[in-house]
N, C-alpha and C positions, 0 to 999 in steps of 0.2 A: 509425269515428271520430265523434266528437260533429259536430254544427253548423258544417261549416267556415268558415262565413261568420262565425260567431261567435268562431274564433279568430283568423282573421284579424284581425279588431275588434279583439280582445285584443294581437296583434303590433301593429299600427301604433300602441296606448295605450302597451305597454310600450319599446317605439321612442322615442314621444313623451319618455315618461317618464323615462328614460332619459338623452339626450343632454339634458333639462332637469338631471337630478341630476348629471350630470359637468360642466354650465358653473360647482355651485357648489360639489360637493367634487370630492377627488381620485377616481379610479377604485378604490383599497385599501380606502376608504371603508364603514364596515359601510352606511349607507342606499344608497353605490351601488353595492357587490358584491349588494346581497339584490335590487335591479331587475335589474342586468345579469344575476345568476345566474339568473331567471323569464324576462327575454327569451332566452339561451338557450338551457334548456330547450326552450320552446315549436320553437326553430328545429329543436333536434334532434329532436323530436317530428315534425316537420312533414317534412324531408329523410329521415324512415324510411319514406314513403309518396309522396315524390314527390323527380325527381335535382332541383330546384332551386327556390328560390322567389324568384317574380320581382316586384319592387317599383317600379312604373313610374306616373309623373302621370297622370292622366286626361285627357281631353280637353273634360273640364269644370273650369271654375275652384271650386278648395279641394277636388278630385276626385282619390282615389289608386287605385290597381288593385293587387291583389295576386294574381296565378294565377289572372287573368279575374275575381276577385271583385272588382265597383266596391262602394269603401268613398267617401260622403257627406263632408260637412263636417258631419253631424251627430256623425259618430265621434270620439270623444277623439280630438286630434292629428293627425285628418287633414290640415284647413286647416295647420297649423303646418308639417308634412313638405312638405306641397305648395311650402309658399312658400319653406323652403328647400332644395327640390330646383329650384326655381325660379331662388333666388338663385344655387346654384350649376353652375347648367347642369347637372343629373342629368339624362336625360329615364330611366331605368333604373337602376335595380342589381339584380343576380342572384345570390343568395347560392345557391353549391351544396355539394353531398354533402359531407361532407369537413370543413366548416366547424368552425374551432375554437374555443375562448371566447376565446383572444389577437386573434383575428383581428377577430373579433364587436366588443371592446372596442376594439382601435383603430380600428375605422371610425368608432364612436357617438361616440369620443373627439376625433376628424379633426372631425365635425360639430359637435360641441359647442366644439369651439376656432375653428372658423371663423366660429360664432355669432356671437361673444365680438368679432369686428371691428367698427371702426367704420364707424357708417352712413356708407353713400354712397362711402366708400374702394373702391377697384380692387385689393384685396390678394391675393395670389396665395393660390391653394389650397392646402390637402396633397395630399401626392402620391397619398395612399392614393383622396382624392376624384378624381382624375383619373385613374389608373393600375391604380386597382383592387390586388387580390391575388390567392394563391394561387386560391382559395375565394369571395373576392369581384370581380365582373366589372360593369366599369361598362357599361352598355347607351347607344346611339343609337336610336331610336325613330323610325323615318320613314312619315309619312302620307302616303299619295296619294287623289287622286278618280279614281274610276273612271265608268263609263255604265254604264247598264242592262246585262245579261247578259254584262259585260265579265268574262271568269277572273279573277280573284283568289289570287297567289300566293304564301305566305309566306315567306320564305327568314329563315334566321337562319346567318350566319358572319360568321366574321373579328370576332366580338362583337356585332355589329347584327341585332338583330329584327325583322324589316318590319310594318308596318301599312300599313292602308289606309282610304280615306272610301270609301263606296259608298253609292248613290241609298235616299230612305228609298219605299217601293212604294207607287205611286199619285200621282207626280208631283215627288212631294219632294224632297230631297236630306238625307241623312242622313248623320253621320261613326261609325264604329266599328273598333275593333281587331280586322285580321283573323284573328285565333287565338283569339279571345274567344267563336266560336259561341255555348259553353256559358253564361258571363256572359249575352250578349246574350238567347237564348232565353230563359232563366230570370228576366231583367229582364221581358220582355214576359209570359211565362206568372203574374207575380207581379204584376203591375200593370193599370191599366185601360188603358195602351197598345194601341191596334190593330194595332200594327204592329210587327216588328221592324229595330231600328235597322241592318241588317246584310242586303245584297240574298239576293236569292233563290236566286242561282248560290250563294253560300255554302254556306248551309244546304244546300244539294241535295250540293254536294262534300263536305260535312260526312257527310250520309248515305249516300254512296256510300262511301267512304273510311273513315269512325269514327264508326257508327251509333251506337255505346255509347256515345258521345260526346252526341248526341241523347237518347238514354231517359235517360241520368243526369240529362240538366236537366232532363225531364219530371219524375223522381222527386223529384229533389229540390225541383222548385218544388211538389209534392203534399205531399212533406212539412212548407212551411214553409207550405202554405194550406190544407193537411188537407184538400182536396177534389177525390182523385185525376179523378174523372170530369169537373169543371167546367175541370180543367188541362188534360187530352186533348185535349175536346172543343173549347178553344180553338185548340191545336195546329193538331189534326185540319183546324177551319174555316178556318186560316192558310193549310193546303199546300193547300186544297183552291183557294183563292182564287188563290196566286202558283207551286206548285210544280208541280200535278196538269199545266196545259197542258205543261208543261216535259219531263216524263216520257211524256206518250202521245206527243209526237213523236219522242224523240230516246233513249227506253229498247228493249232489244227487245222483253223481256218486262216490261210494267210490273207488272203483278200482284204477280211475282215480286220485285220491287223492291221494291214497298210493303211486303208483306208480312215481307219482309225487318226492317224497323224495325219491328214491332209482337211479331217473333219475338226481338227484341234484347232483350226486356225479360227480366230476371231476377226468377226465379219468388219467391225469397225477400226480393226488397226490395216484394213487390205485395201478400206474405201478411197485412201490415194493414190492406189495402186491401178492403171489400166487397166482393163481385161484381167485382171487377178483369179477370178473363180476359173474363168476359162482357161488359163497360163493351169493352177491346180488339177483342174480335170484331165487335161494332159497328159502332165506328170503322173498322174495316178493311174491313165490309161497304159502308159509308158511302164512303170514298176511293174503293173499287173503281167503284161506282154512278157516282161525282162521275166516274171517269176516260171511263167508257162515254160519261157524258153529256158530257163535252167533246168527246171523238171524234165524238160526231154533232152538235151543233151547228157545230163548227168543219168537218167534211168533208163530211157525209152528199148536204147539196144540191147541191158541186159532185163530188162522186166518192164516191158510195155504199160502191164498193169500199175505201177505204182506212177509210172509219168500220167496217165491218162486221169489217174485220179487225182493227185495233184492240179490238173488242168482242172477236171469238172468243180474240183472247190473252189477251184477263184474264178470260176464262169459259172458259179451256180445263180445268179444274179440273169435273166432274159435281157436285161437293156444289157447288162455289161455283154453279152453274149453275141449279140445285135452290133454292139458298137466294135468290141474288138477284135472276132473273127479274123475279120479283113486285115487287120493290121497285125497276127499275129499268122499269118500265113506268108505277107510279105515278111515280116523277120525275120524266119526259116528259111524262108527261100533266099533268100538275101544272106543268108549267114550259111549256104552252100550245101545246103538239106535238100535232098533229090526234090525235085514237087509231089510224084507219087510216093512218098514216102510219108510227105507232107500232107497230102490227101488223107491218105490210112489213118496217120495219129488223127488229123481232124474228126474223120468217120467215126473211129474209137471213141473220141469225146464225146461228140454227139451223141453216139450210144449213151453213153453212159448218162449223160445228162437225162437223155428219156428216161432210161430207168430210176432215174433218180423222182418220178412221177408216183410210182409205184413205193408204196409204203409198207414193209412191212414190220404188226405187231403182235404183240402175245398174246393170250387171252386174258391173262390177270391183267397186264396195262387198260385193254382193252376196255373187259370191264373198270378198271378202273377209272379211266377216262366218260364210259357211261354215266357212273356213280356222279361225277363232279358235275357232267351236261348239266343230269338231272336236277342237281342241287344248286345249280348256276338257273334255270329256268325255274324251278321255284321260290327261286329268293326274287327274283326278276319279277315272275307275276305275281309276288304276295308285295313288293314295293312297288308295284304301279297299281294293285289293288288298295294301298295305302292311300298311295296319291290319288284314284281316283274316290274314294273316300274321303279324302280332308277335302278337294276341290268342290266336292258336292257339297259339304258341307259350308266352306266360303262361298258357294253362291246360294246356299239358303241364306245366308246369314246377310248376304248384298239383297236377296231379295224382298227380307224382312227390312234394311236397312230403305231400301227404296222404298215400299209402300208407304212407311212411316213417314217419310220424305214428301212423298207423294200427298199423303195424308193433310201435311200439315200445310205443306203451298195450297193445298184445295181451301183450305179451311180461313187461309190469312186473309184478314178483311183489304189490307193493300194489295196491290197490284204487286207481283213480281216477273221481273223479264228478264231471262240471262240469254247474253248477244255472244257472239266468236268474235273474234280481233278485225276481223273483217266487216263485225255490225250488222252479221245474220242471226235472225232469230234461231237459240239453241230451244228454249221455252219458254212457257208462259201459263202462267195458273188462271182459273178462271175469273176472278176478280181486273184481271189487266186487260182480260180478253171482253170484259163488260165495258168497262174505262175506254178502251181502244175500239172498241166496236166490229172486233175481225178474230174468229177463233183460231186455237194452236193452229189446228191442222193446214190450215190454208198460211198461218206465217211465219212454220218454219221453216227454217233455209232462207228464208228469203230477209231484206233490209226492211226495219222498225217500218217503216213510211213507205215503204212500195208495196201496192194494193190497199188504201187503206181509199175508203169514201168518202167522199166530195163533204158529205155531213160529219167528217171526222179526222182533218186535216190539219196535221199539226203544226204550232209553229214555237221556236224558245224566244219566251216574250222576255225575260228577263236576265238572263245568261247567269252565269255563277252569284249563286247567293254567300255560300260561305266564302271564307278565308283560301289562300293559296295552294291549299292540299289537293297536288292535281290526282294524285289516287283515289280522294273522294270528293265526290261533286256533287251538289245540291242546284236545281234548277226548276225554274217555274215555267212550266208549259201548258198553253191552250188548246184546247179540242176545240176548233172553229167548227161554227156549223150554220147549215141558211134555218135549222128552226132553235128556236132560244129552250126549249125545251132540254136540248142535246147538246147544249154546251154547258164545257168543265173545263175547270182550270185545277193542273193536276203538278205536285210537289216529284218531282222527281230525283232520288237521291241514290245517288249510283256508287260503284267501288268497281277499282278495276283490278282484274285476276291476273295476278300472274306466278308463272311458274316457280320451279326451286333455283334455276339460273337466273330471275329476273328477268323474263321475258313478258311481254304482254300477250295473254291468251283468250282475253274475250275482259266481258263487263255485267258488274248483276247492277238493277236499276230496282228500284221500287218505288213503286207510283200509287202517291197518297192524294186523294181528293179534295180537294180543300175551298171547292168550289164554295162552299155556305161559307165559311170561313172569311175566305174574300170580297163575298157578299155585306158579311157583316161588317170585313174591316172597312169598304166602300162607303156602308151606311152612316160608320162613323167620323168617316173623314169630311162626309159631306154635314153632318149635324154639326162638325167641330167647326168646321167653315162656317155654317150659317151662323151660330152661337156668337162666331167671336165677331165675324160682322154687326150683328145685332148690336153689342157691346161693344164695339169699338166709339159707335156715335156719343152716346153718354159717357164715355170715358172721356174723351178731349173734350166736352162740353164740362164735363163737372173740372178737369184740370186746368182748360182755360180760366175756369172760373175763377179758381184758387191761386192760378198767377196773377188775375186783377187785384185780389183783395191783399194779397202775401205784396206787391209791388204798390199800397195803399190809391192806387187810382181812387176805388171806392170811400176812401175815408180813414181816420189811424185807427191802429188796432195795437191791444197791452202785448205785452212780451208773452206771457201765457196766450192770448189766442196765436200769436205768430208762430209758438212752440207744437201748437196743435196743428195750426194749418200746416206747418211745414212739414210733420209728422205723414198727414194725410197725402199729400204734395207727392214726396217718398213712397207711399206705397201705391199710390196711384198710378204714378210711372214703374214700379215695380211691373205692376198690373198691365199695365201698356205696352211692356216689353216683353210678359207672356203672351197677349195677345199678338202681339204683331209674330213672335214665333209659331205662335200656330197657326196664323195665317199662312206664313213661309212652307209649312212642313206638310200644310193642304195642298198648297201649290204645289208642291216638289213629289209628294204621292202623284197627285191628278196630273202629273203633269204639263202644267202651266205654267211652269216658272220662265219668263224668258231672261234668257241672256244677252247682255248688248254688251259682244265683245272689243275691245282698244286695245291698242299697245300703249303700256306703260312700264318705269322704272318701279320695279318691284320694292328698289329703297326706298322708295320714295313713299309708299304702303309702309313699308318697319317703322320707318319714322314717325308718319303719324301716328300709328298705334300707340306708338312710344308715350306722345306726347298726351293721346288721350288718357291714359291711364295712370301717368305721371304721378297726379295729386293720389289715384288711392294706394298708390307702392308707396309713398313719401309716410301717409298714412301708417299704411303697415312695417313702413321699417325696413321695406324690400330694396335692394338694387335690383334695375332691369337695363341688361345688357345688348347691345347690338354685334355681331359677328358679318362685317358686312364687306362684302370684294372691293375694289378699288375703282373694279371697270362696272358699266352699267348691265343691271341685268333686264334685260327688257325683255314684254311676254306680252302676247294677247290674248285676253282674258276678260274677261268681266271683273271693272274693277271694286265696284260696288260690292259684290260678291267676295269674290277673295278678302277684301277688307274686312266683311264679314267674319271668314274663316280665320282672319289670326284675329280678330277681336277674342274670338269667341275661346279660342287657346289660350291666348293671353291671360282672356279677363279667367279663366279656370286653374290656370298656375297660379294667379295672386293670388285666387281664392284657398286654395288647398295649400299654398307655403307660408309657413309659420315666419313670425317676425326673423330678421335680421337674415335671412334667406335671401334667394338668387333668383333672378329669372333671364334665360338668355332668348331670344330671338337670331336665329340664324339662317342665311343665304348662301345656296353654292348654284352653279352652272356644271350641269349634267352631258355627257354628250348623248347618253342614254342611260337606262333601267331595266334591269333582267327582269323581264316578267311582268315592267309595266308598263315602258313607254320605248320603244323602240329606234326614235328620235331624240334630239335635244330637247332637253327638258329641263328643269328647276327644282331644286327640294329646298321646302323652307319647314324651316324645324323649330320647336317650341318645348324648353325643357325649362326645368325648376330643381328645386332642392325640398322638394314638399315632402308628404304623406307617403306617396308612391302608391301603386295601383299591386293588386293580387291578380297574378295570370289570370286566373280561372275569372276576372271581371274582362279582360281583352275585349271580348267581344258584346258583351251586356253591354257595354257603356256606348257602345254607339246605337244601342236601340231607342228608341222614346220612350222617356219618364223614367229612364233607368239611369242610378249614379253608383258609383262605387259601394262596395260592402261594409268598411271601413266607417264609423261612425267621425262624421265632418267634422273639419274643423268649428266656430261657431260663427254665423253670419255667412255658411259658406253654400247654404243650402241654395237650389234654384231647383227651375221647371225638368229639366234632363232631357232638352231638347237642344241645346247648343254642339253638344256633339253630331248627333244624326243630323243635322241641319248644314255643320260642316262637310260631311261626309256626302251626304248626296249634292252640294255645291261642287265640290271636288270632282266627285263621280260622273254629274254632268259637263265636266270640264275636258272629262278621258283622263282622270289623273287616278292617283288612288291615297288614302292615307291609313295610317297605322300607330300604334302607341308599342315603346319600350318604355318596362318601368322594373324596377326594384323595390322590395317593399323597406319602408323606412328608406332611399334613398333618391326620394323623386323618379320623376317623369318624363318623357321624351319623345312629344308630338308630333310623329314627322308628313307632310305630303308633297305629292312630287307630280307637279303639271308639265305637257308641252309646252312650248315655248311658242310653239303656235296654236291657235285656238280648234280642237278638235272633237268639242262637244257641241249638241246640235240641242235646239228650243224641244222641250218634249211635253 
């Protein structure tokens, strides 16, 4: 919290303030709801950090107190409160926790109308000023004189808070509030007073009791004079003058006591403070010296013994014994103590500290102390006899858990390979270790592919199969080898490990065979290829046909044959157009598809589409929309190909939106794509108002022969090769594409190429 001294300041101006603006408006008042609502505040502010605050006269004239802070008549409004806490016999008020703003408002209100009486009248109070409330509690305040070393006790009940006057040190007589320590010290540590106004037995019950009570007014008088050392050291010379005698007679261990309060201090209110620990050790070295040296001026002459023993307890401590020695020999001598005199007491000490080596005890303690050893060592080896029984048994239980472990990796027909984050073999079951052709022992520790033989050298023929989940990755890899006997092509599907913080800590793989597999799919791309070759020829032979005789070159024909031919016509080219995609999708497996990249205006591609498809959208009742930039967007590409790919979108949104539906086509200019294209690039997108697609189809739909789950619309069935045909166009392009969809609210075809051409003929 800020400067409490300083808001207190603030409470007693806003106080002031306050019950001056209610003697001349009403309390509803805008100028004195916006004071009352600041005083307030501050109150609630101030009861989150402490249960009450307490507002009581000074014991100087036009002098208020607030929570031991004395506020001046130099403070706004001090003198004014004073004189009408005066007027109205307040010696206190105690606003606690709780406090409400009705409450707050009728007291200030109580004040402010008692004001308002005429001088010199005997008019009775409000009651709220005499009787207090829930939340506010009128205080009695009673002073007493005490004598030197007289206890000092505060009692606060039945609503009265006691104070007390006690003598000011060195003859005086002084008055101060006995609760006030903190005020009082802090008044002295902040001023060029010698003295504090508040006897010595105080403060000394103060540190015995609420040491923290002590360092806070130290700290905080360093913080308001910035000069933590010059504060202490005032302190320090205080106890040293009124307290130190007080503690070597009447402490047991004074040491321990002192020390005490220099150990109260909190490390992080000192961290502004220079050399502060060192400035404390000082002081503390210094008190201890002061306490030595009072125990022998005050005993040594008439009773050696009781000074010497006083010393050996505040030098029962070796370091301190070590350190301060030296420096309590110069004191003495310094303060006109013979040297040989000073010698002796020293000698004496040291004796006695030896013997303070030598222990002596009874024989019941004695045994007594046995008894505990004993019971302390067997509780001790019957709880590490626990522990090493429950340990033993966690690693049976790891052991059985491993074999199991071990058990089932022996037994998995796929390969399993778990790598460190660094991509050294951690292990490997024996299936991987056939697959790879190099057992555990020679490739742990070491990277997948170092050491591995010329006949079993791998390479990632295909790079990520699935989708963008880079924590799991599917990849096709081949085991190259110079005899065909020993080659495999092996599915590789890995996940990577990581920790409870999100760290990467290695990766498991499993490696599935799938060499026949790829065999068989090989066989059938090559049969599908020859098939539709075969059939391609009698296809245009018989469709030629049917355009000569359907265009009557050959001769006329009735309405009925032209109904049939045209029929036939129709599925013909149906049939032409599966073929020519399987040709496509042979190529695009095997590899042969080339590209013959150009630049072109990519509008210039929407548009025709547009125009192709015109008559079956008109058909169905669709609008199909352009979303298109103003400036050119130019790309090189294959334009053949990409034609393709929004044909092939297009013609699958008319197909799946029902009449009076939507179809948009859209173009934007990319400067780049997180995760696809790291250059300027293109996304052209293809959405409807159809069917909409079920997540769980996402990734089906772009395999071959596969279409959505969803039973079609009618007329909307085809081969299920338009998609995968886009996709690996796209793919060969270095692009990537992807569907959003909602189900019942359409679909949303998006792919996104460079802008420059950066797929290669494969």
């Amino acid at each position: 919290m800020a400067d409490i001294k300083f808001i207190y300041k603030e409470v007693i101006k806003s106080f002031f303030l306050s019950f001056k603006r209610l003697s001349l408006y009403a309390a509803d008042h805008p100028l004195s709801k916006e004071i009352l609502t600041s005083l307030f505040k501050m109150f609630d502010v101030l009861l989150k950090e402490s249960a009450d605050i307490l507002v009581v006269v000074g014991l100087n004239v036009d002098e208020m107190v607030v929570n031991n802070e004395v506020l001046d008549s130099e403070v706004l409004g001090a003198r004014e409160i004073y004189e009408k806490f005066k007027a109205f016999k307040l010696d206190g008020v105690s606003f606690l926790k709780g406090l409400t703003y009705d409450e707050l408002v009728n007291f200030v209100k109580a004040m402010a109308q008692a004001a308002t009486l005429d001088a010199g009248k005997q008019a009775p109070l409000p009651a709220l000023l005499k009787d207090g409330s829930e939340h506010i509690k009128i205080k009695k305040i009673h002073y007493e004189k005490i004598e030197e070393g007289q206890k000092v006790v505060g009692e606060e009940a039945a609503g009265t808070r006691t104070s007390g006057m006690g003598p000011g040190h060195g003859g005086g007589t002084g008055t101060g509030i006995v609760q006030d320590v903190f005020g009082y010290i802090k008044s002295f540590l902040t001023s060029k007073n010698e003295d504090i106004s508040v006897s010595s037995q105080v403060v000394l019950d103060e540190m015995d009791h609420n040491v923290s009570k002590v360092t806070d007014a130290i700290i905080a008088s360093a913080r308001e004079s910035g000069d933590f050392e010059a504060v202490i050291k005032k302190f320090v010379s205080w106890i040293s003058r009124h307290v130190v005698p007080v503690i070597v007679e009447k402490k047991k261990d004074p040491s321990k006591f002192i020390q005490k309060l220099f150990d109260s201090f909190e490390k992080d209110a000192l961290k502004c403070y220079p050399r502060s620990e060192e400035i404390i050790e000082e002081c503390s070295d210094d008190i201890k010296v002061t306490m030595i040296e009072s125990a022998y001026v005050t005993h040594y002459a008439q009773s050696s013994k009781k000074a010497v023993n006083a010393a050996a307890k505040i030098l029962s401590d070796e370091e301190d014994q070590r350190r301060l020695m030296p420096k309590l020999v110069s004191r003495l001598v310094g303060a006109g103590v013979v040297r040989e005199d000073v010698q002796d007491f020293i000698g004496k000490v040291d004796a006695e500290l030896a013997k303070d080596e030598e222990v002596t005890i009874s024989k019941k303690k004695l045994a007594k102390f046995v008894k505990i050893s004993e019971r302390f060592e067997q509780e001790v080896a019957g709880r590490v006899r626990a522990e090493t029984q429950e340990l033993s048994r966690a690693n049976r239980r790891l052991a059985i858990e491993k074999e199991r472990s071990d058990e089932v990796m022996r037994h998995l027909a796929d390969g399993l390979v778990v790598v460190d984050k660094e991509g050294k073999v951690i292990m490997m079951n024996p299936a991987a270790e056939k697959l790879l052709g190099r057992g555990s022992r020679e490739a742990v520790g070491r990277s997948l592919v170092e050491g591995l033989k010329d006949e079993h050298l791998l390479a990632v023929a295909k790079g990520p199969l699935d989708d963008r989940d880079e924590t799991r990755i599917t990849k096709e890899i081949e085991v190259d080898s110079k005899d065909e006997t020993t080659k495999r092509v092996l599915r590789a599907s890995s996940a990577v490990v990581e920790n409870e913080d999100g760290k990467t800590v290695g990766m498991v793989s499993v490696l599935s065979d799938i060499t026949r597999e790829k065999e068989v799919e090989e066989m059938k791309s090559h049969f599908v290829s020859l098939v539709t070759h075969e059939l391609r020829t009698p296809v245009v032979a018989i469709q030629k046909s049917l355009e000569l005789i359907l265009s009557r070159t050959t001769g006329q024909i009735n309405e009925d044959q032209e109904r049939f031919l045209s029929i036939s016509k129709f599925n013909l080219e149906r049939l032409n157009r599966l073929i020519n995609d399987l040709l496509d999708m042979s190529k695009l497996e095997e590899g042969k598809m080339k590209l013959v990249p150009s630049e072109f205006d990519l509008r210039d591609i929407a548009n025709e589409v547009i125009a192709s498809l015109a008559s079956w959208a008109k058909d169905k009742e669709i609008t199909i929309k352009l979303d298109l930039k103003d400036e050119p967007i130019i790309i090189n590409a294959d334009r053949d190909r990409i034609t393709q790919v929004l044909v092939n979108l297009a013609g699958n949104a008319l197909k799946f939106t029902p009449p009076k539906g939507e179809v948009m086509i859209a173009l934007n200019l990319l400067e780049s794509k997180d995760g696809i294209c790291a250059q300027p690039c293109v996304e052209a997108s293809v959405s409807d108002t159809g069917i909409g697609i079920d997540p769980k189809d996402f990734k089906r739909i772009f395999s071959k022969f596969e279409q959505v789950s969803l039973v079609s619309p009618a007329g909307s069935g085809g081969s299920g090769l338009g998609l995968p045909i886009a996709k690996e166009i796209v793919n060969f392009h270095g692009g990537a594409i992807w569907v959003e969809s909602q189900m019942g609210k359409g679909s949303r075809f998006i792919f996104v190429l460079p802008r420059q051409f950066k797929g290669a003929n494969k």
